[in-house]
N, C-alpha and C positions, 0 to 999 in steps of 0.2 A: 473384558477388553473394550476400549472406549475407541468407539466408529471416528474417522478421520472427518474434519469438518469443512466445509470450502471455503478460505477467507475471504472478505467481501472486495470487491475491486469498485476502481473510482477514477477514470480519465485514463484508461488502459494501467493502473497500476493495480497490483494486486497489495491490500492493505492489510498488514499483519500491527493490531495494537498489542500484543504481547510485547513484541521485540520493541515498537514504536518506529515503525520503518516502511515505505512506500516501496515496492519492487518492481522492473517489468524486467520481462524478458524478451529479448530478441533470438529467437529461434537459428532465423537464418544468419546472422554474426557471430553466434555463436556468446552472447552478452549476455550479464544482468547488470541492471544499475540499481543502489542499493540508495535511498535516500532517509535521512535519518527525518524524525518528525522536528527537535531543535536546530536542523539546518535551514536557511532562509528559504530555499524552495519548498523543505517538507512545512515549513509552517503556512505558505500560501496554501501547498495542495489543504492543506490539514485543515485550514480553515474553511474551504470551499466543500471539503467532504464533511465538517461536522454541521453544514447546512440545510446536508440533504440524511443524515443519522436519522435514525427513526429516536422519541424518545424515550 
């Protein structure tokens, strides 16, 4: 059985490169917004997070 692993976050988003998608959640609205990495904002975030990737 393979231990669950925490995915890395980056500007309060949680960053899953499997799917290629930026996530956050809002607790209290009861939201998530789901932002794809080929959308124009996940490619800003996307870029500013592969700046700070270890390599």
């Amino acid at each position: 059985m393979e231990i669950p692993k925490k995915l890395p976050e980056f500007k309060g988003y949680t960053v899953d490169l499997r799917l290629k998608q930026f996530r956050k959640i809002d607790h209290k609205n009861m939201k998530i917004t789901f932002i794809d990495f080929d959308s124009k904002e996940g490619k800003r975030l996307l870029a500013g997070y592969s700046n700070i990737m270890p390599s």
